[in-house]
N, C-alpha and C positions, 0 to 999 in steps of 0.2 A: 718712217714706217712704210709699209705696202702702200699706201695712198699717196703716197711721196714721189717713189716709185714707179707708180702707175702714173702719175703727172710729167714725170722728169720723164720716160719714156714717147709721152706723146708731144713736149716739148722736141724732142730729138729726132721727129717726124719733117720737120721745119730742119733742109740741112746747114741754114745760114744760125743755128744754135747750139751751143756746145752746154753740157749741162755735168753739173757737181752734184752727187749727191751725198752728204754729210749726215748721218746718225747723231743723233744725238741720245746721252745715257753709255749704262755699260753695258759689252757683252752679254748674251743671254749666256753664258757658255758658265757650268755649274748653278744657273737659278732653273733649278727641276722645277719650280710650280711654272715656270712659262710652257714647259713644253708637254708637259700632262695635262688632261682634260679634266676639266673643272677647278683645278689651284688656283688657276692667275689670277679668276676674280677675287680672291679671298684670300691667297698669301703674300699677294705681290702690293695688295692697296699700301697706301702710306708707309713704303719701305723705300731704297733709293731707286727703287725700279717703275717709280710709279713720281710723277711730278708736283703728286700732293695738293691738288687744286681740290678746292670748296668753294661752295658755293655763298651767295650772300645771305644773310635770316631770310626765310621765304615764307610769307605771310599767313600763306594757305595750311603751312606746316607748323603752327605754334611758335614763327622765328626760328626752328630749326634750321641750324646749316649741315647743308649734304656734303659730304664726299663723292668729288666727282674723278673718277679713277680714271688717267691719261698715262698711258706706256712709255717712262722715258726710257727707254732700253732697247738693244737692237730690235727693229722688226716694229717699235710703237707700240703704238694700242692694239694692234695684232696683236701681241704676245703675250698681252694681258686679261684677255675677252675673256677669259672661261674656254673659246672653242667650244662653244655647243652647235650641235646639228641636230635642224630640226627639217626634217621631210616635209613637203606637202601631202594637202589634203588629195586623196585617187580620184578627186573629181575636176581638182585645180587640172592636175597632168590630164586627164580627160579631154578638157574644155581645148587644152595647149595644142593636144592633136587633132580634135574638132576646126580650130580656127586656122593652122598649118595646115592641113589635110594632109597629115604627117602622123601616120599609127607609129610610127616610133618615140616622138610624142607619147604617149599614151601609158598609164600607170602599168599594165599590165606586159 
């Protein structure tokens, strides 16, 4: 997935490393809930796009076992997230150009 990626890229920083990056899963290429916002968490769970990992009876939860959703399909668990974006708060970006004394920074 992206995290792979981003690893096998900074491996590749070091020129004495040659790096293989291998996918694993199929194509995302026809599974539409990967690339529409908000499917992936909800149609792609325990389908072959998804690696079907659970978790063990968890105590605090009456022995419930969770479903823990991991993207085996191009792209990882990228592909799977949902893709939600969530903004900060205009005080977070505020604070951001306060401390940079960078107005670009700055929510507005």
């Amino acid at each position: 997935g992206t995290a792979g990626s981003v690893l096998a890229n900074r491996l590749t920083e070091n020129p004495k490393f040659k790096v293989l990056v291998i996918e694993a899963g199929p194509t995302n290429e026809n599974a539409t809930a990967s690339i529409i916002p908000g499917l992936g968490s909800t149609q792609l769970a325990m389908t072959r796009y998804d690696w079907n990992f659970t978790t063990v009876p968890q105590k605090g939860l009456n022995n419930r076992v969770v479903t823990l959703q991991r993207g085996h399909i191009l792209g990882g668990t990228s592909s799977v997230n949902g893709m939600v974006y969530s903004r900060g708060a205009s005080s977070d970006y505020d604070r951001f150009a306060n401390v940079t004394g960078d107005p670009g920074w700055g929510w507005d």
